[in-house]
C-alpha positions in Angstrom: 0.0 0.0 0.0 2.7 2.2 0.6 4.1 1.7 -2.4 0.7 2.6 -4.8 0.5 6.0 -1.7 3.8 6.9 -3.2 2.8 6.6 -6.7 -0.6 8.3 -6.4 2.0 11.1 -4.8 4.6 10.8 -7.5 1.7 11.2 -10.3 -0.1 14.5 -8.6 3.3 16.4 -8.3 3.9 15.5 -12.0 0.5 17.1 -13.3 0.9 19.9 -10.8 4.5 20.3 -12.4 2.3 20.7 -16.1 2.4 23.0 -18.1 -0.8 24.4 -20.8 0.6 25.1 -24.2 -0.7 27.2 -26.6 -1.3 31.1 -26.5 -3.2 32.4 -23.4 -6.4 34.9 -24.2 -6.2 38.0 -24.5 -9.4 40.8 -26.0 -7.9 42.5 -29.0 -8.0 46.2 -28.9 -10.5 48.1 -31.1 -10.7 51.3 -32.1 -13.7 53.1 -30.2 -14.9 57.2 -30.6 -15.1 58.9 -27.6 -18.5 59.8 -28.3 -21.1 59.3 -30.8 -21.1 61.7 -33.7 -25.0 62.2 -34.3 -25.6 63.4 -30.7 -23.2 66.6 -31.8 -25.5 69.6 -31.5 -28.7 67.6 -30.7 -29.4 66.9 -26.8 -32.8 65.0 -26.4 -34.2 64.9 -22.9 -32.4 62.2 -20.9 -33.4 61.1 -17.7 -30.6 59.3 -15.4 -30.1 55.6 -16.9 -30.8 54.2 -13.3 -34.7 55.5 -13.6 -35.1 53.2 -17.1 -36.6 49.8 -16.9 -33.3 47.3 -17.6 -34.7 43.8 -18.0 -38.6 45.0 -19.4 -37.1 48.0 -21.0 -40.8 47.7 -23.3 -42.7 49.4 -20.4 -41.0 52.7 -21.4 -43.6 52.6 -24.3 -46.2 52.5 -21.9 -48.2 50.1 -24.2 -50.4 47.7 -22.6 -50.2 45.1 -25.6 -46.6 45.1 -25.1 -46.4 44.5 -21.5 -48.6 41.5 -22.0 -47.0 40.1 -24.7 -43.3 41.1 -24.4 -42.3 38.4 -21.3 -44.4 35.6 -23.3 -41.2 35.8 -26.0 -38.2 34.2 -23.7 -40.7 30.9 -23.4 -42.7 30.8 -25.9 -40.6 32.2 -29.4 -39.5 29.7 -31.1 -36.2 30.8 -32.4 -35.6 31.5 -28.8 -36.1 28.0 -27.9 -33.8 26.9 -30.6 -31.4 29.4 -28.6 -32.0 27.6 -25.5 -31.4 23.9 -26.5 -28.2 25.4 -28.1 -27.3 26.4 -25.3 -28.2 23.4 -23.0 -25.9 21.3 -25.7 -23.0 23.6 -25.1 -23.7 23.1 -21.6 -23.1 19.5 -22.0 -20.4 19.8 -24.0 -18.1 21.8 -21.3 -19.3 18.6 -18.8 -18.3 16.2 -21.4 -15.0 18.0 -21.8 -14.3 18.3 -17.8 -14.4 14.3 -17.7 -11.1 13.7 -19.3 -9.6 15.8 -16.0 -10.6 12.8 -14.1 -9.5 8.9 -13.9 -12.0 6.6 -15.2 -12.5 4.0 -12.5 -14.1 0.3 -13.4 -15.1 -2.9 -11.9 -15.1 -6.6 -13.4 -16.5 -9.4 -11.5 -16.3 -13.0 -13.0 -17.5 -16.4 -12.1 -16.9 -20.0 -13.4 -17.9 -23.1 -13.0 -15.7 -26.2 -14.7 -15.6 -30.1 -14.6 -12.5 -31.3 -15.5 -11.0 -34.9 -16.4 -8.4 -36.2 -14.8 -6.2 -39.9 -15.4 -3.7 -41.7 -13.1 -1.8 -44.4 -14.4 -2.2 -48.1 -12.0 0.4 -50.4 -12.6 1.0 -49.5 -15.8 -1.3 -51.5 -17.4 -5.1 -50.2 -15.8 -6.2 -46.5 -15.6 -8.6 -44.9 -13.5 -10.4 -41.8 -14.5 -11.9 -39.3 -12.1 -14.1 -36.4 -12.9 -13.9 -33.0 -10.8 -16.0 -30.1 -10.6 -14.1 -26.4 -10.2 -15.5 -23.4 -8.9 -13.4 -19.9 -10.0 -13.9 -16.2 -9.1 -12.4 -13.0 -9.5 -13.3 -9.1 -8.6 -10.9 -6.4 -9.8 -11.4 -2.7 -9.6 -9.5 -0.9 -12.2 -8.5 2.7 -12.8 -7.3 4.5 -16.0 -6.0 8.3 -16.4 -4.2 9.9 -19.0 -3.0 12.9 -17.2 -3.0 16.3 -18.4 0.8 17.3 -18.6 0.3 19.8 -21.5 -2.9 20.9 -20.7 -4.7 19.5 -23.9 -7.8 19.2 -21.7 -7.9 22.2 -19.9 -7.6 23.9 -23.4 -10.0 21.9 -24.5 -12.5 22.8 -21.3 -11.5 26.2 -22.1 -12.9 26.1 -25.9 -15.8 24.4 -24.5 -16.7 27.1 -22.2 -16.3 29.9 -24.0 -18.4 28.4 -26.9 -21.1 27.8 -24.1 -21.1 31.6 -23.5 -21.1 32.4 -26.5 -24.4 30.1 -27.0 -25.8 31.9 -23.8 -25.6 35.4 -25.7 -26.8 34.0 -28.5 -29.7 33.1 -26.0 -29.9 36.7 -25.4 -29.3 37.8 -28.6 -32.1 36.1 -30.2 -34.2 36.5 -27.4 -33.6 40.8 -27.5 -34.0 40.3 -31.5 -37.7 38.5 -31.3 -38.5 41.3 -28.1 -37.4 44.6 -30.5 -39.1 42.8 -33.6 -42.2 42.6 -31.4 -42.4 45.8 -30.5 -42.0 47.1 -34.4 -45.0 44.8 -35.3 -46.8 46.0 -32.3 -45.9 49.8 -32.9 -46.9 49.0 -37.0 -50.2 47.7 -35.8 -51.1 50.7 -34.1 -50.2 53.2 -36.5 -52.3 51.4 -39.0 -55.2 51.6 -36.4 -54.4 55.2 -36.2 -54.3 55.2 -40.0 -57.9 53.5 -39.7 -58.8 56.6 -37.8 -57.8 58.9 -40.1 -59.6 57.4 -43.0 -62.9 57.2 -41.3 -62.8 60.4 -40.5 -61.8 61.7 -43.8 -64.6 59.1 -44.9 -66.8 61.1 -43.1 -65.6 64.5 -44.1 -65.5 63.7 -47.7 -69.1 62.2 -47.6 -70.3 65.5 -46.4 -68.4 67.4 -48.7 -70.3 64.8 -51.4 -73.7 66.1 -49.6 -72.8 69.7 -50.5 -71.6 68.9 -53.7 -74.4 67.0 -54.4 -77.6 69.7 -52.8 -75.6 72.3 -55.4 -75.6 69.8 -58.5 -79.3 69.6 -58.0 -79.8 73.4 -58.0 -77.6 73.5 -61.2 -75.2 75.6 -59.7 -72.2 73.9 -60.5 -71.3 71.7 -63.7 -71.3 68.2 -63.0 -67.3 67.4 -63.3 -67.4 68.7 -59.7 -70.2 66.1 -58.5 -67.9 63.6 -60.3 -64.9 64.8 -58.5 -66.4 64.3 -55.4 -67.9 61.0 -55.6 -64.5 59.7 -56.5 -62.6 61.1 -54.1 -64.9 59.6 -51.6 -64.9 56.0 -53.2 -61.1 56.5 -53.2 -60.8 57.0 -49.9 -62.8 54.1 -48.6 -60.8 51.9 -51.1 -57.8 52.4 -49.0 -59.6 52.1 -45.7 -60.5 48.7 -46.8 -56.9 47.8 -47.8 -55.6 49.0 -44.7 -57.6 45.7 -43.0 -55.3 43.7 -45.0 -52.1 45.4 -43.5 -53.7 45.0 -40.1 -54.1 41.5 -40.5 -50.9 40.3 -41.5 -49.2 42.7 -38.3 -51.7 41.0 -36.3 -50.3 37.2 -37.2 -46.5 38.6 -37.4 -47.7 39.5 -33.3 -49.0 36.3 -32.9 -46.2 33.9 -34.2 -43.5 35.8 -32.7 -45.1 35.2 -29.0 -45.1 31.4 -30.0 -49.1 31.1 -31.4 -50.6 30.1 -34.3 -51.8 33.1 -36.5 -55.5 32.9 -35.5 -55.1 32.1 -31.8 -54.4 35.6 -31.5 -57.0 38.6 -32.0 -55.9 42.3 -31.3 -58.3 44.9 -30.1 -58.7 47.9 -32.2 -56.2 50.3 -30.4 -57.3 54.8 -30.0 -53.3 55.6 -27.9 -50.3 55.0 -30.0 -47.1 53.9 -27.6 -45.2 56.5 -25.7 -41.5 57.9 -27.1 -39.2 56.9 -24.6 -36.5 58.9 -23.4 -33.1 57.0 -23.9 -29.4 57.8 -22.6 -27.2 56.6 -25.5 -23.8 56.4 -23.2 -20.4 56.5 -24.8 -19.6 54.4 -27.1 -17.1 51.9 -25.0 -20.0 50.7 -23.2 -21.5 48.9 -25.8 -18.9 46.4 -25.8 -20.4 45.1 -22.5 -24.0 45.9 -23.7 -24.6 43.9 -26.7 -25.2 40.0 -26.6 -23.9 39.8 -30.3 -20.8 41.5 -29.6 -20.3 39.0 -26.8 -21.3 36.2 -29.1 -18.2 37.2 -31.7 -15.6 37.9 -28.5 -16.8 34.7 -27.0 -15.9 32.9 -30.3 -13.0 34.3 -30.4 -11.5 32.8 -27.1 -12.6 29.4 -28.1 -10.8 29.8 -31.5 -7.5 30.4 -29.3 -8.1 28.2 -26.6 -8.4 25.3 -29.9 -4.5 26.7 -31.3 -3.7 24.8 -27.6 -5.4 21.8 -28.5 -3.8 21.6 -31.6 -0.5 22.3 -30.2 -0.7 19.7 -27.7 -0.5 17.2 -30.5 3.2 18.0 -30.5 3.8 16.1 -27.2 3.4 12.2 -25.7 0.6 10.8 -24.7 0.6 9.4 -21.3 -1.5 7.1 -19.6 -1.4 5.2 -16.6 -3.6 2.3 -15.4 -3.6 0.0 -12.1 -5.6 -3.0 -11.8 -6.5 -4.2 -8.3 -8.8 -7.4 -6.6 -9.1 -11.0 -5.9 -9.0 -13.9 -7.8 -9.5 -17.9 -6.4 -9.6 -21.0 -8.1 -11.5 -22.6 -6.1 -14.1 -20.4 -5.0 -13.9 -20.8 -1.4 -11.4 -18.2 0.3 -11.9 -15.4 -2.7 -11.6 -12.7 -0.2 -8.0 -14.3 1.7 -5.0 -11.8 1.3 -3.2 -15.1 -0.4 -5.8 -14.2 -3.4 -5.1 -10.5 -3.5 -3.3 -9.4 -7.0 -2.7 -5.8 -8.4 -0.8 -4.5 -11.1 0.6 -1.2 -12.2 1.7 -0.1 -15.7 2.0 3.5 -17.5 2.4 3.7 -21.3 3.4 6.9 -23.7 3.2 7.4 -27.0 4.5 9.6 -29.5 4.1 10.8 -33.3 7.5 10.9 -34.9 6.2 11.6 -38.5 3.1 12.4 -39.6 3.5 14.8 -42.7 2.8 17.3 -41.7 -0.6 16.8 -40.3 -0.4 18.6 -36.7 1.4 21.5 -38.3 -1.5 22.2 -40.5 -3.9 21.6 -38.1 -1.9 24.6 -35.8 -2.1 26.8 -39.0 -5.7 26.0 -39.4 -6.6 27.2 -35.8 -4.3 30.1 -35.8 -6.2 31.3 -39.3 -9.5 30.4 -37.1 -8.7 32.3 -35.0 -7.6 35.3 -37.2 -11.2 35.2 -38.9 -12.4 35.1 -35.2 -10.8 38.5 -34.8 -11.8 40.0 -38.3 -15.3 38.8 -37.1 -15.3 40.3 -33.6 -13.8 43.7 -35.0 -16.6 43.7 -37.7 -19.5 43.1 -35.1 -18.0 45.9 -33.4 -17.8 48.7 -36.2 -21.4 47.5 -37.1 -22.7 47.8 -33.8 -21.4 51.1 -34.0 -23.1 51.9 -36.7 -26.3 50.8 -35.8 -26.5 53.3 -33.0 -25.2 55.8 -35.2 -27.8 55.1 -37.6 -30.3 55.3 -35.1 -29.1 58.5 -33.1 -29.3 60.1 -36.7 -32.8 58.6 -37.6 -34.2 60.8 -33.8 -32.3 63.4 -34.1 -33.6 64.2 -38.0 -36.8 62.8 -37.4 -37.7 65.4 -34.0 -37.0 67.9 -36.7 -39.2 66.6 -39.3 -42.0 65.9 -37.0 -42.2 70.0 -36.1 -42.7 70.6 -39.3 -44.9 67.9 -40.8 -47.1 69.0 -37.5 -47.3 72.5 -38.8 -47.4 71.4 -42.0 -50.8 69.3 -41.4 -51.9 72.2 -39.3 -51.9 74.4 -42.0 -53.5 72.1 -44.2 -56.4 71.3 -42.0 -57.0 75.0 -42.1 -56.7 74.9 -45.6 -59.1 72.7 -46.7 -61.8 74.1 -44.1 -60.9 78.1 -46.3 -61.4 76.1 -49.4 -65.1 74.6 -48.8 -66.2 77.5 -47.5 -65.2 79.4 -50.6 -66.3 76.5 -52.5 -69.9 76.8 -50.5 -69.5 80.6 -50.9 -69.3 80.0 -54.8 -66.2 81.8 -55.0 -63.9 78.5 -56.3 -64.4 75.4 -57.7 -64.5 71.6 -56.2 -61.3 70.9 -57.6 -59.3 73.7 -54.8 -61.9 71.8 -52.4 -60.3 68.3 -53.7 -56.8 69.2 -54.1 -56.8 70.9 -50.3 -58.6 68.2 -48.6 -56.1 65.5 -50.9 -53.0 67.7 -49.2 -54.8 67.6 -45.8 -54.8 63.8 -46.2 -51.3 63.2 -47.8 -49.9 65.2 -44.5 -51.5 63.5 -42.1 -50.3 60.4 -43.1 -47.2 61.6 -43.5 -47.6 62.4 -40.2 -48.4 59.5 -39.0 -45.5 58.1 -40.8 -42.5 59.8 -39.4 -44.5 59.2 -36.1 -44.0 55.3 -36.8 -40.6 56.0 -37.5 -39.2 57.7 -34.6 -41.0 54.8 -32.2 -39.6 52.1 -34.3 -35.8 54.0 -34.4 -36.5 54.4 -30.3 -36.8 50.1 -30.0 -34.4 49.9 -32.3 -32.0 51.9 -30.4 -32.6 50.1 -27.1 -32.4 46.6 -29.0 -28.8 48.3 -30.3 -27.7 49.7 -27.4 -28.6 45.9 -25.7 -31.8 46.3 -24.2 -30.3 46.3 -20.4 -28.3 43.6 -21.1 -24.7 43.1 -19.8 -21.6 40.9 -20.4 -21.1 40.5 -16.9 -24.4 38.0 -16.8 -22.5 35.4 -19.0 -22.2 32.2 -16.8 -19.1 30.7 -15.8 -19.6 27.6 -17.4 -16.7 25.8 -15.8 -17.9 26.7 -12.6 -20.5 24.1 -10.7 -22.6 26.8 -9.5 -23.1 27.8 -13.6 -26.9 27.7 -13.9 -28.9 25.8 -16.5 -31.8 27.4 -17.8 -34.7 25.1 -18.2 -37.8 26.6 -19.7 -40.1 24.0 -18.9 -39.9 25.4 -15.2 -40.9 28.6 -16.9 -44.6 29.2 -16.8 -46.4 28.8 -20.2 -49.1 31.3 -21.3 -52.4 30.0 -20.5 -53.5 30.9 -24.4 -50.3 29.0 -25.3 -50.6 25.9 -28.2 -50.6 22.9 -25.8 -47.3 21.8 -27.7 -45.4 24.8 -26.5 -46.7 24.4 -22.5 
């Protein structure tokens, strides 16, 4: 015993003593502005970033529909699902990869039972035979490790990791994606309710205008092109109120599928309030490298692509493995456990590749070029990131400004088109100024409406951009034991769910 003490010992200070090839990780630098460029000379209202909502940054709208249905997309979304079970493989994967740390221990057991033959020679001349029956057994434990002396396996648990967080924030990634896209189809749906409103009333407006047009036509007061006129700008009108059912029906199943339903489990009441413009602090620009889950994906990807240059450089060195067999073994049965029957072996082995063409070689190139793509990728995710905010900062800031003056703009025009029926009523102008004012009166309005849609869909863009309260710092330490698993059956289903996603 003291013997296999002093080799347990001997082995322990040996893999204490190793070493982990390959290069160690390190975040490449990128090139980050100080401050974002589309925020120069245009301050929006900002309230502290501690008073905004962080993980249900959707209330800020202050849209009932989306407080309802926004939390139903982590469980129910489908692509965020997909996103999950990724995730739970990767999971798995850094387990899998942990193992090899550890011996592999085994136990054989084996029983026989034999009658045997045996001859003795009397007198040369007779033989007697006599027939025996032989009861064997053995029980050995055994144990197996291939010690990691160039760290092949922590590299290895390394790569796995870091592609597990990198599966996690493509969890949140997809998950902020579906959320933001939800919000677009929600804020699109009520604009075109708000575009229903409009068109009833200008429904109504031109059907009285139609009335007048029509009391003077029968007098004989005015020729009937402008009865014509009328009529069809009225028919017009309710043609595209009808179409816009269509449009309102197709964002009403885009709402349902994206909360995990089928396209007619879902009906939308008619909604008078469009959502709220929130107020969002843009920080500096270095932040969003902690803020957005796809950045994290790339810079996660990254340290697995190193972390896999040690794996292939381990290939360089022996492989070592040591074994020790341990246990009892009696022929006959009786007495299996005695010292006397006690047996155990020891034995190590090593191996090593002395030619090979060239094979490991390439396969260190290959990881190294992985790795340089990883980098390219990372950097790229970054200047588009970058550019989404910029995009959207510019898209506010122009937008405010259009929206003063499309507001006086349809002012104006409202005002214009009451001058031009009164003159028309007066007799002092024809129906077509009446037509062509109410026509601009219209055309503003929806315009309007329009940059309206816009600005709301540039604000959930902007939060989806900036990360939507996410941070880096919730990745899980997948090598750790305490890293959490995140099981959505535990997750409560909607109760107007499909039964095949509760």
């Amino acid at each position: 015993m003291n013997s296999l003490r002093f080799a347990s010992m001997t082995l322990f200070a040996m893999l204490a003593a190793g070493c982990t090839v390959g290069p160690d990780y390190h975040r490449p630098m990128v090139s980050v502005p100080a401050t974002w460029k589309s925020l120069d000379g245009w301050t929006a209202a900002r309230p502290d970033a501690a008073t905004l909502p962080k993980g249900d940054w959707w209330t800020a709208f202050h849209d009932p529909l989306l407080d309802e249905l926004e939390p139903q997309v982590a469980v129910s979304n489908q692509s965020a699902r997909q996103s999950l079970a990724n995730y739970q493989e990767a999971l798995a994967e850094v387990r899998l990869a942990r193992a090899s740390l550890f011996p592999t221990l085994g136990v054989t057991g084996s029983a026989t039972r034999q009658r045997a033959s045996t001859s003795n020679a009397t007198n040369t001349a007779a033989f007697s035979s006599h027939r025996t029956v032989n009861n064997a057994a053995s029980l050995e434990g055994e144990v197996s490790w291939a010690p990691d002396f160039w760290g092949e396996v922590r590299r290895s648990i390394e790569q796995s990791a870091a592609t597990a967080q990198a599966s996690q924030a493509t969890l949140a990634n997809a998950t902020l994606s579906e959320q933001v896209a939800l919000a677009e189809a929600v804020i699109d749906l009520r604009i075109t309710d708000a575009n229903i409103d409009l068109l009833q009333r200008t429904v109504q407006a031109y059907t009285e205008s139609l009335r007048v047009t029509q009391n003077q036509s029968d007098a004989g007061t005015i020729p009937p092109s402008d009865l014509i006129t009328a009529r069809t700008q009225l028919e017009t009108a309710q043609s595209s109120l009808i179409a816009l059912g269509v449009t309102r029906a197709k964002y009403e199943h885009a709402i349902a599928v994206l909360v995990g339903r089928n396209p007619e489990a879902l009906d939308v009441a008619h909604g008078t309030a469009l959502p709220g413009l929130p107020d969002i602090p843009a920080g500096v620009p270095s932040t969003l490298l902690e803020r957005r889950p796809d950045i994290a994906v790339a810079e996660r990807q990254m340290a697995a692509q190193n972390a896999a240059i040690g794996v292939a450089v381990a290939a360089y060195y022996p492989t070592i493995s040591l074994s020790a067999v341990a246990g009892f073994s009696s022929s006959p049965l009786v007495g299996l456990f005695n010292i006397g029957n006690y047996v155990w072996s020891l034995g190590a082995s090593a191996s090593e590749t002395i030619f090979d063409g060239g094979a490991r070689s390439a396969r260190v190139d290959a990881a190294k070029a992985a790795y340089d793509a990883a980098v390219a990728n990372y950097r790229g995710t970054v200047l588009g990131a970058f550019q989404n905010v910029e995009d959207d900062l510019s898209g506010l800031r122009i937008l405010a400004q259009q929206q003063v003056a499309i507001d006086q703009a349809v002012k104006d025009a409202r005002h214009g088109a009451e001058v031009a029926l009164n003159e028309y009523q007066a007799g002092t102008v024809d129906y077509t100024t009446v037509a062509t004012a109410q026509a601009t009166q219209l055309s503003n309005e929806e315009t309007a409406l329009t940059v309206t849609e816009s600005r709301l869909i540039d604000a959930a863009a902007l939060i989806g951009d900036l990360g939507g309260g996410w941070s880096a710092n919730e990745l899980c330490d997948a090598r750790a034991a305490s890293c959490v698993k995140v099981d959505v059956t535990s997750a409560p289903a909607s109760a107007s769910a499909p039964d095949a996603l509760r």
